[in-house]
N, C-alpha and C positions, 0 to 999 in steps of 0.2 A: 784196240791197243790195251796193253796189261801192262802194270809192273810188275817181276814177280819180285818175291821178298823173300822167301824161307819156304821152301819146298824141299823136303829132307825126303831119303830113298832108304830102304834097309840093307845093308851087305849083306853077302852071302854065308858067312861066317854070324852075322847073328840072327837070321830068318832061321836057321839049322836051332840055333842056340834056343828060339821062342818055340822052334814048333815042338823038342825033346823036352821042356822043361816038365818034371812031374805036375798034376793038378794041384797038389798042396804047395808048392814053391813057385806057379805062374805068377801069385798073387804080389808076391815080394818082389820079383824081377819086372813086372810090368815097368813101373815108372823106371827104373835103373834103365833099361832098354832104350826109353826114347831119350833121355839123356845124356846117353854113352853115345847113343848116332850124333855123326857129325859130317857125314858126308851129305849132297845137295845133288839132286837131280830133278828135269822136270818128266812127268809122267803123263802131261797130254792125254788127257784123259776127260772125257764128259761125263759129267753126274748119273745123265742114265745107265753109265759101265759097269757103275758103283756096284759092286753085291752087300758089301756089309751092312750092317745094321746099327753106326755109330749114331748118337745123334750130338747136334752141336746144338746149344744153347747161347743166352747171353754175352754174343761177339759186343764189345767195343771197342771201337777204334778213336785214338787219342783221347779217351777221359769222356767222347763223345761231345766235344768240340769241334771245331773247323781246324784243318791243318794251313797254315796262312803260310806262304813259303815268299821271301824276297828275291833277288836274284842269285845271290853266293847265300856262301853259309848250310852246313847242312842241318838236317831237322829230325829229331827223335821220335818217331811215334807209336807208343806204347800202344799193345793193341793186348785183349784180354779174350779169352772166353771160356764154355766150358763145356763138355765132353761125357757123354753116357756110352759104358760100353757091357755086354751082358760078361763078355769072356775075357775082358783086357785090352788094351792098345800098348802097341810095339811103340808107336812114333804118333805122332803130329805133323800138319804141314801147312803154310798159311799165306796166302799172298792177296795183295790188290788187284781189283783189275779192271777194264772198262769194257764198253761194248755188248756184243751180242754172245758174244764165245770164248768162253773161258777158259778149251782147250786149245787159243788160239799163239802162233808161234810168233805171233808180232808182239816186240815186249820192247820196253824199255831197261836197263838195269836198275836196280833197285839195291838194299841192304841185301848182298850173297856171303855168309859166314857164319862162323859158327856160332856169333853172339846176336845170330837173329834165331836161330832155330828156338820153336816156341818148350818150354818150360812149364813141364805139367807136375802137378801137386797130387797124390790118388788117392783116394779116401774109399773104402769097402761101403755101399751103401745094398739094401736093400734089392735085392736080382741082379746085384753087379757091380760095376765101377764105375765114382767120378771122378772124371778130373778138371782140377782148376788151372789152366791153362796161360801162360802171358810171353810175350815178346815183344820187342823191339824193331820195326821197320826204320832204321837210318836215311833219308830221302837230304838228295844232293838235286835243287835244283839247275845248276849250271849242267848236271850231267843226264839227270833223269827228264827231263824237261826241255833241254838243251833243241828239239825239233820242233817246237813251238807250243801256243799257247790253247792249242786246243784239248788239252790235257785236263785245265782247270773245271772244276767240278766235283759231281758226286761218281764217287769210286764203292765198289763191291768187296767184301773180305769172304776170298775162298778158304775153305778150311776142307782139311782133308785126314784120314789117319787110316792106319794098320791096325789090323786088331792082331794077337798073336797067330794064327792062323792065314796070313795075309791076303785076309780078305778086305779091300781097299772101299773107304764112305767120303761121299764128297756131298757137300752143299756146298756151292757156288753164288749163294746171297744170303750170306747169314744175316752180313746186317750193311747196312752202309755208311760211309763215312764221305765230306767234301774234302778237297784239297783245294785252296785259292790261292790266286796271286795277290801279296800284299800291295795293301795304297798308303797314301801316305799324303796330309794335308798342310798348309802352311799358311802362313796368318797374320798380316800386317792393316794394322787400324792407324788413320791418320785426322784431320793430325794431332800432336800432342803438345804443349798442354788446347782444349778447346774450350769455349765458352758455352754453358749454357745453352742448349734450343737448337746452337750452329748443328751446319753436316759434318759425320764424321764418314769417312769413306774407307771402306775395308774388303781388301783383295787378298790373293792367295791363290794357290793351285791343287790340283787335285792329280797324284801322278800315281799310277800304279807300274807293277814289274814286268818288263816284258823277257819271258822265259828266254825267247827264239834270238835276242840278242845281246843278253847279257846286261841290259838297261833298264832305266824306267823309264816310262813315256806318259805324256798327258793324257787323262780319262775322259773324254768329252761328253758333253749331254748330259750329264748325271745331277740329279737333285742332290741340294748341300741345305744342309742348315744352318743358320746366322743364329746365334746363343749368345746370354750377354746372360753373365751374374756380377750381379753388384757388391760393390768395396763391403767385407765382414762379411758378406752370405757364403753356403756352402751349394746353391742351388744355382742352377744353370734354365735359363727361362729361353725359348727359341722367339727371336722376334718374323724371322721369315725365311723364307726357302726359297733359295736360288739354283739354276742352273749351271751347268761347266761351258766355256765354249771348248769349242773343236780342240783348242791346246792345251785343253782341261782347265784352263785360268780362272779365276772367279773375282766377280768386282761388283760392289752394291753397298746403298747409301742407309744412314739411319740417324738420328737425332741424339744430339746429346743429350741425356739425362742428366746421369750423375754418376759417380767414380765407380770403374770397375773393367771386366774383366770381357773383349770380345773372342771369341771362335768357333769355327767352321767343325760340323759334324756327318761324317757321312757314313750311311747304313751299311754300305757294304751289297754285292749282288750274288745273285747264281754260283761267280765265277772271282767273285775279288774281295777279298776281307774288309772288315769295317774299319774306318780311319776317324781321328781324332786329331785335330792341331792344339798347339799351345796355347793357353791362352797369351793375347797381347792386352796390359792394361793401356787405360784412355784416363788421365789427368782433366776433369769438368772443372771449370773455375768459374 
């Protein structure tokens, strides 16, 4: 399964246009070319097809952070890279995708328009042309996601381009990037005010998004940890690590010390972003 994002095609009216330009004026029209395209098509194509000789450098996708997606709401993910070409590039074209086959026709929608088509910079270097490259992937989980949760993970950025001569270059793992489903933690210390020495007992839950129904549901089985920073400190000390049950709920006991600050930390997996609850203060008398 793939999302594609920005797969741009050349018209025919400007394939004519790249391949008449004199040698002395390709150089100026290069980036104008991939610009001015605004039409999208996919070209199912395998890397081995490739004839050109583009190379892509430098892919990052979102800053090279995790894309954490909740249920609704959609999500901006800049992706960047950049472009070596001996004789120029007509276009760019850039999508995600998962799996074994990346000419593959199973896809989910993704960012399709014209303010995802990637955005190249050309600079005259030394045997040719770079370009520095960037766009926009718009990801709607209610829609992208919407057939479930097996999505969550690590995703591939294919990049692809034209060179003026349209001869087409594809690498298909420039670089990779996760998408997870967001969690989400919650955190109640009781009880308040307590005495000295006594138990204080502090539950909470652990729920992350589930794509496939528009919910969030409990994370079960997952290590949490128990942090306590004390009244004026800016430090966060872990006293112990707990488990989720099956409804993701979390419940466990600790001694009162002295005034301050409990809550629940979770790292995050493979497949689901890392959570963080509020703190709840504990009044020690």
């Amino acid at each position: 399964m793939r999302m594609r994002t920005a797969a741009t095609a050349l018209s025919g009216a400007l394939v004519l246009s790249a391949l008449v330009l004199p040698g002395a004026a390709q150089g100026a029209e290069h980036h104008d070319a991939a610009t001015a395209l605004r039409s999208l098509a996919s070209h199912n194509v395998r890397p081995q097809d490739a004839i050109g000789d583009t190379k892509f450098t430098d892919g990052v996708v979102n800053k090279g952070k995790d894309v954490v997606l909740g249920v609704t709401g959609k999500k901006a993910v800049p992706v960047t890279f950049t472009a070596f070409d001996e004789e120029g590039l007509a276009l760019t074209q850039a999508f995600l995708w998962q799996g074994t086959d990346s000419s593959s026709t199973d896809t989910i929608t993704g960012a399709l328009g014209t303010d995802a088509d990637p955005v190249c910079t050309e600079t005259t270097v030394e045997g040719g042309y770079s370009y520095a490259c960037k766009t926009v992937f718009t990801i709607d989980p209610a829609v992208d996601f919407k057939d479930g949760n097996g999505t969550a993970g690590p995703w591939k950025l294919f990049l692809g381009a034209y060179d003026l001569y349209l001869n087409i270059s594809i690498d298909d793992d420039v670089t990779r990037g996760s998408i997870k489903r967001a969690a989400k933690l919650t955190v109640n210390a009781s009880p308040e005010p307590v005495k000295k020495g006594k138990t204080i007992t502090v539950t909470g839950k652990l729920t992350r998004a589930d794509w496939s129904t528009g919910r969030t549901t409990g994370y079960a089985t997952q290590p949490v940890k128990l942090q306590f920073r004390k009244k004026g400190s800016s430090t966060w000390s872990t006293l112990k690590t707990v488990k989720t049950s099956r409804t993701g709920a979390l419940s466990t006991t600790t001694k009162a010390g002295s005034d301050g600050d409990y809550r629940f930390v979770f790292a995050g997996t493979a497949t689901t972003g890392a959570a963080t609850s509020a703190g709840d203060f504990i009044d020690v008398k």
